[in-house]
C-alpha positions as CSV (number, residue, x, y, z in Angstrom):
1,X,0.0,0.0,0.0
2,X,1.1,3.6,-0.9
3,X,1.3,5.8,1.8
4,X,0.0,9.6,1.4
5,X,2.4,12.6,1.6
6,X,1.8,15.7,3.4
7,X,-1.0,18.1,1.9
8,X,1.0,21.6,1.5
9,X,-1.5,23.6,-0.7
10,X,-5.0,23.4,-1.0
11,X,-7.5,22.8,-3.5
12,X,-8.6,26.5,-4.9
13,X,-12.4,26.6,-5.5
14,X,-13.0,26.7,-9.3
15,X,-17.2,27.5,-9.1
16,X,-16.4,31.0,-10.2
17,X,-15.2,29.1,-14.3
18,X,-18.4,26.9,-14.3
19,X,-19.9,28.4,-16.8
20,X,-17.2,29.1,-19.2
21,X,-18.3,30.7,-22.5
22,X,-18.6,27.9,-24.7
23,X,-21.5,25.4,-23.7
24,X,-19.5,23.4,-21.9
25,X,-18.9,23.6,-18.4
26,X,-15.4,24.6,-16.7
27,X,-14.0,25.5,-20.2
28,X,-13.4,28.8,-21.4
29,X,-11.9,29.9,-24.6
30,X,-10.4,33.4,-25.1
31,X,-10.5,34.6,-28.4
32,X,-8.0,37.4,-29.6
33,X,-10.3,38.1,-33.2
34,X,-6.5,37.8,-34.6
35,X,-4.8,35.1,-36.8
36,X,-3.0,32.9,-34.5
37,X,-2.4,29.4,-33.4
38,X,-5.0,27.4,-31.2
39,X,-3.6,27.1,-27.7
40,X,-4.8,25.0,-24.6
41,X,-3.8,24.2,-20.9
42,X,-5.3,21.5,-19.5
43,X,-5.8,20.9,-15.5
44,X,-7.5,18.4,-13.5
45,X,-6.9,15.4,-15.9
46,X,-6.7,13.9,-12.5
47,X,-8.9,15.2,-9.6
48,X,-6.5,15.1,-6.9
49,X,-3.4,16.8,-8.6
50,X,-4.9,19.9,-8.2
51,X,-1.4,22.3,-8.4
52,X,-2.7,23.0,-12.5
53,X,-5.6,24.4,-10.9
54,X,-4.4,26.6,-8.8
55,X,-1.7,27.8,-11.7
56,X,-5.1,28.2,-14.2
57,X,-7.2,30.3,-11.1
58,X,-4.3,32.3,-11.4
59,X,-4.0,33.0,-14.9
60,X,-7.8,33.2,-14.9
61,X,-7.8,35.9,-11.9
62,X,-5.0,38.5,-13.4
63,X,-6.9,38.0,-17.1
64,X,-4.6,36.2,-19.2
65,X,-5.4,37.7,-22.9
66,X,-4.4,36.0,-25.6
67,X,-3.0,39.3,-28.0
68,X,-3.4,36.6,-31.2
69,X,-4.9,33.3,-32.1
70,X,-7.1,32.2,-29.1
71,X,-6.8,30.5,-25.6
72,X,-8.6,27.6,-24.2
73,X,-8.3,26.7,-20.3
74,X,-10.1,23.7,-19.5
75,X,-10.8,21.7,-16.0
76,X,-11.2,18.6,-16.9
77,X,-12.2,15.7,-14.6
78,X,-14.2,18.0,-12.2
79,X,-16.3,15.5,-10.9
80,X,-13.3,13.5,-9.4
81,X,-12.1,17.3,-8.2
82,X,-15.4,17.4,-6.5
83,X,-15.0,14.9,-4.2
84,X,-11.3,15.5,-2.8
85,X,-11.1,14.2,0.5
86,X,-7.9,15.7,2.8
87,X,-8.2,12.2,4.6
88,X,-8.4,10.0,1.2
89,X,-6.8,12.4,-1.8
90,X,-6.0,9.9,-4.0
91,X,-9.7,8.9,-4.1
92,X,-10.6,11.8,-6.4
93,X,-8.2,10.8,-9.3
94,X,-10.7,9.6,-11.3
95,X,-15.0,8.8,-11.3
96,X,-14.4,5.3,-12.7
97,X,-11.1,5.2,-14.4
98,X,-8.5,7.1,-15.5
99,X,-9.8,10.0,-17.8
100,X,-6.0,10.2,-19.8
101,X,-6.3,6.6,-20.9
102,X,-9.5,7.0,-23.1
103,X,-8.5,9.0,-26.0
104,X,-8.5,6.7,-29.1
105,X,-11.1,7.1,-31.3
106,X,-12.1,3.4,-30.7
107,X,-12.7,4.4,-27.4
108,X,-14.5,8.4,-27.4
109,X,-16.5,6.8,-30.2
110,X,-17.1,3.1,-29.2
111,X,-20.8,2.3,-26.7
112,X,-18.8,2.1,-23.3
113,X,-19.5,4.5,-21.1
114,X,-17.9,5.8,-17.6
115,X,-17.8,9.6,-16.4
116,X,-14.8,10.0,-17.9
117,X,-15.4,9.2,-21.3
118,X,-18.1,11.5,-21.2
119,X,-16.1,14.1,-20.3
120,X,-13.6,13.4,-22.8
121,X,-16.3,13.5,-25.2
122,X,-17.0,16.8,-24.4
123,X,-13.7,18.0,-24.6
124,X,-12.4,16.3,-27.9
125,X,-13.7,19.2,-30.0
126,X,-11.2,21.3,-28.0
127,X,-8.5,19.2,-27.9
128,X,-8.7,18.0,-31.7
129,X,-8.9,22.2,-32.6
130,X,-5.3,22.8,-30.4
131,X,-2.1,23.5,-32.7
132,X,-0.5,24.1,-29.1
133,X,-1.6,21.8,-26.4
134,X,-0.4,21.6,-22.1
135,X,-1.4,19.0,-19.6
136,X,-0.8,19.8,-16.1
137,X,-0.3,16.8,-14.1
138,X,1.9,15.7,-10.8
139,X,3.6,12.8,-9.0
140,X,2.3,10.5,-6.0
141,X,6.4,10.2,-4.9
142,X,8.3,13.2,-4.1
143,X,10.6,13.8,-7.6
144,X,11.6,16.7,-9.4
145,X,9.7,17.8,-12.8
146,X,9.4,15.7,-16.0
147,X,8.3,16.6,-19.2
148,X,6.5,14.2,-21.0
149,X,6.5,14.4,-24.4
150,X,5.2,11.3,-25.5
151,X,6.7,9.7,-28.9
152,X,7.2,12.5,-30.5
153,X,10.7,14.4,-31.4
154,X,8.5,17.6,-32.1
155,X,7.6,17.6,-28.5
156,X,11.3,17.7,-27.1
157,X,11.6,20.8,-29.7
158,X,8.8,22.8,-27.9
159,X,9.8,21.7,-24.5
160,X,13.1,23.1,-25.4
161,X,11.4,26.4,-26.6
162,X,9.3,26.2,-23.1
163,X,12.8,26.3,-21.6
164,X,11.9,23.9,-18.4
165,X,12.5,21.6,-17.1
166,X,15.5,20.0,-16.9
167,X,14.1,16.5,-17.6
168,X,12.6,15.8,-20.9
169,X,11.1,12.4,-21.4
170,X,10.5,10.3,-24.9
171,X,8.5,6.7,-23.6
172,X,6.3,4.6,-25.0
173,X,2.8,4.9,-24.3
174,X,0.5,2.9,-21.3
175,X,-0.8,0.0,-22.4
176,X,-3.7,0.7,-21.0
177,X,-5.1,3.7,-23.6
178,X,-4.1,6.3,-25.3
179,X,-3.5,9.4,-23.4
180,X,-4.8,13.3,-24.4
181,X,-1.2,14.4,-25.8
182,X,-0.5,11.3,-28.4
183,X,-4.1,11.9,-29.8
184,X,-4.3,12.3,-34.0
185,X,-1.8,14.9,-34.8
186,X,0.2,15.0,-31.8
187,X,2.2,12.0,-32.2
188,X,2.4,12.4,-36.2
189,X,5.7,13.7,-37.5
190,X,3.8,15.2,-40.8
191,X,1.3,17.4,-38.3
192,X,2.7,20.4,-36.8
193,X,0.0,20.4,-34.0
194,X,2.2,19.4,-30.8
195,X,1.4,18.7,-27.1
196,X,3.6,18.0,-23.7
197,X,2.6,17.1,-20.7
198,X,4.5,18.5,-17.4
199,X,4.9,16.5,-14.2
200,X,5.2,19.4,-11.8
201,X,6.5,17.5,-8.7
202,X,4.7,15.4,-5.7
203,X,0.9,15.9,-6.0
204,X,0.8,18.4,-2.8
205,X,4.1,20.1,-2.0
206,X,4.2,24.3,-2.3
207,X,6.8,23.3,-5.0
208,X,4.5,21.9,-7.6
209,X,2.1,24.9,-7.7
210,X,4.7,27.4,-8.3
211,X,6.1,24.8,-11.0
212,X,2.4,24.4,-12.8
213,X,2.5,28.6,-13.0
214,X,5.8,28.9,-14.2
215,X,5.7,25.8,-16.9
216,X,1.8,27.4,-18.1
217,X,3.5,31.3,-18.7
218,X,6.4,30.2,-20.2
219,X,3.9,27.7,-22.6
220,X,2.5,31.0,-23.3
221,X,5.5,32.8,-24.0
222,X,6.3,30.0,-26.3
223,X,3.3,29.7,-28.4
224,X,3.7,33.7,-28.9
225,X,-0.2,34.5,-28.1
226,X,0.5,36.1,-24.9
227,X,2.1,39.2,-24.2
228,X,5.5,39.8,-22.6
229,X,4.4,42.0,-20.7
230,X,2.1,39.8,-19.2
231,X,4.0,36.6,-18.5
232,X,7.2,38.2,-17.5
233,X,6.2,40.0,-14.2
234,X,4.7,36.6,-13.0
235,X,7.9,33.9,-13.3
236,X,8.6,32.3,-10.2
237,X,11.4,30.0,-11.2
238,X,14.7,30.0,-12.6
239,X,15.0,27.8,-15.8
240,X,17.7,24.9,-15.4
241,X,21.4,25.7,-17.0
242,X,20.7,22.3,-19.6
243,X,17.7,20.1,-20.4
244,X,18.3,16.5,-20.8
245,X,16.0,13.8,-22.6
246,X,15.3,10.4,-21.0
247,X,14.2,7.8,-23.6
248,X,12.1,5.3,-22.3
249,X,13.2,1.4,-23.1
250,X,10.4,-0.2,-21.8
251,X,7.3,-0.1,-18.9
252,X,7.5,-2.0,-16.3
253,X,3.9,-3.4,-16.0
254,X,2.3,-4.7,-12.7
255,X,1.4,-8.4,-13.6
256,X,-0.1,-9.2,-10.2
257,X,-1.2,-7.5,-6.7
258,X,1.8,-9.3,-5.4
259,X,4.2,-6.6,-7.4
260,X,6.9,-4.7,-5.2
261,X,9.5,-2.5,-5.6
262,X,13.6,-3.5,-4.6
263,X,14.1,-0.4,-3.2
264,X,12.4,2.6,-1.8
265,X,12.3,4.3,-5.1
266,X,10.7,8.2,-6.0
267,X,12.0,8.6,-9.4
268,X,14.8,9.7,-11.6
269,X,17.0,7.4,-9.4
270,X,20.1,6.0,-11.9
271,X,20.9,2.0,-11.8
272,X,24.5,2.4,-12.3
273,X,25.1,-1.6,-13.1
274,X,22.7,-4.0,-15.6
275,X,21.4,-7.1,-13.9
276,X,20.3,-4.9,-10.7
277,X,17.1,-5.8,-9.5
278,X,14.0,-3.2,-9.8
279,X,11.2,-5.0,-8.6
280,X,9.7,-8.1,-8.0
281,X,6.2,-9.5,-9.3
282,X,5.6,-13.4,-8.2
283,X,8.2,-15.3,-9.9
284,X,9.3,-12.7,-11.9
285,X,12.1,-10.0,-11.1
286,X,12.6,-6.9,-13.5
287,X,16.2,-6.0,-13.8
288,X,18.3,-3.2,-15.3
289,X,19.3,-4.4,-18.7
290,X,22.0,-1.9,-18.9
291,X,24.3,0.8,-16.9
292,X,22.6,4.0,-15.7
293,X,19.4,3.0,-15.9
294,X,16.9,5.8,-14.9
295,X,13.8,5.2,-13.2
296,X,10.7,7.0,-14.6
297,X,8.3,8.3,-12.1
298,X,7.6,4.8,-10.0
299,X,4.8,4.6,-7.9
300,X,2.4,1.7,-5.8
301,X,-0.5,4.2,-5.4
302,X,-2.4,2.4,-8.0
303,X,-1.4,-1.1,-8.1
304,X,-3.2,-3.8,-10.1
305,X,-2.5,-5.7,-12.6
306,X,-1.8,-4.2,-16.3
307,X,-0.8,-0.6,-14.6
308,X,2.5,0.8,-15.5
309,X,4.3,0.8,-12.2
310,X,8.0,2.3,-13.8
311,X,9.3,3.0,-17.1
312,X,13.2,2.5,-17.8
313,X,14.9,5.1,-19.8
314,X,18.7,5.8,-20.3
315,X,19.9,10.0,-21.0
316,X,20.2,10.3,-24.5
């Protein structure tokens, strides 16, 4: 069993974007009237990491103006949000399962049904419109930011325009669905629509909110819709001196409930020799197949079997 880290920040009350401006609830899109790329930031694709909230409230309370193109900010899985408990936060991560697994076209347009796949389904027009797409996320283990950037080589080039942070990773999917940022033209070299997703740090230290903020402005200075004069005045952090990319060899996937780690591991730890042992799951034991292996963001909140539990990776 995972145990729960200290709650540092709180979850900001979002009632005030219900409404939004475009039908659908807790989305907003802010429209320049100027030629311009389609940009989004994503929070809440998981109810309890709640630190890309409290970066969009903030973007949304000193109106953010897109100067060009236009702006969508979107809460996502609110209905997980809604039930946060302090005693139980990692309850509200999702309804019925995990909202960034569903977003293959066999599933948004297939008869199943859960809560969120009906939110997806509401979002898709959004996401499918975005040339420039962020997903706020966080960690359950204490671990300095990653940026995901899914399959795709474009994504390491916008991370590098974004500037943070010093981690950049490359992996291979989850096996169980397709998440937001490899969806249609994301992941296809040919398309120059082009999303990343940022882990901002453990799901409740003070860190991880001020990481969310900077990661979204500097997004923004990126995509070139927002003024300077805007984003500058509100940077919390200082970029890192180098970014490095972390290409994922493989997932380490949970076979059975009696899966454990070797070691007391948070992530971004380095397996200096190959043949180490990782973890153990029944007979089986993962190992380091080579020097310096890095360990990608492993985690036993939410064992069972077919869940990632680690990906490998080496520094490019």
């Amino acid at each position: 069993m995972a145990e729960n880290h200290p709650i540092e920040i709180s979850p900001p009350d979002i009632s005030a974007y219900r409404e939004g401006n475009t039908g659908v609830e807790y989305v907003s899109v802010l429209d320049s009237g100027e030629p311009g790329p389609s940009v989004m930031i994503q929070a809440l694709t998981h109810g309890n990491e709640f630190c890309g909230a409290i970066a969009m409230d903030a973007l949304l309370r000193d109106g953010v103006r897109p100067h060009k193109g236009k702006l969508t900010l979107a809460f996502a899985n609110v209905a997980a949000y809604a039930r946060f408990d302090f005693d139980d936060p990692n309850r509200s991560r999702f309804i019925d399962e995990d909202y960034n697994r569903v977003w293959g076209d066999d599933q948004l347009k297939g008869a199943r049904d859960s809560a969120e796949l009906r939110r997806a389904r509401e979002l898709v027009r959004f996401v499918d419109e975005a040339d420039l797409l962020l997903d706020l996320h966080s960690m359950h283990e204490p671990c300095r930011p990653i940026m995901v950037c899914a399959k795709s080589e474009k994504s390491v080039a916008l991370a590098s325009r974004i500037g943070v942070p010093g981690d950049l990773l490359i992996d291979t999917g989850h096996p169980a669905g397709l998440r937001m940022i490899e969806r249609g033209g994301f992941c296809d070299p040919a398309s120059p629509r082009t999303a990343v997703l940022i882990e901002c740090g453990q799901h409740w230290e003070w860190s991880s909110a001020d990481v969310a903020l900077d990661t979204a402005l500097r997004f923004l200075r990126a995509s070139g819709i927002v003024a300077e004069e805007f984003i500058a005045p509100r940077l919390r952090l200082q970029p890192p001196a180098v970014q490095r990319v972390i290409r994922v060899t493989e997932p380490v996937v949970a076979q059975s409930m009696n899966f454990r780690f070797a070691g007391n591991f948070t992530g971004l730890e380095v397996i200096a020799r190959a043949g180490t042992p990782i973890a153990y799951d029944g007979e089986r034991t993962w190992s380091a197949h080579y020097d310096d292996c890095v360990l990608v963001m492993p985690s036993m909140a939410h064992l069972k079997p077919g869940t990632t539990m680690v990906r490998l990776g080496r520094y490019a």
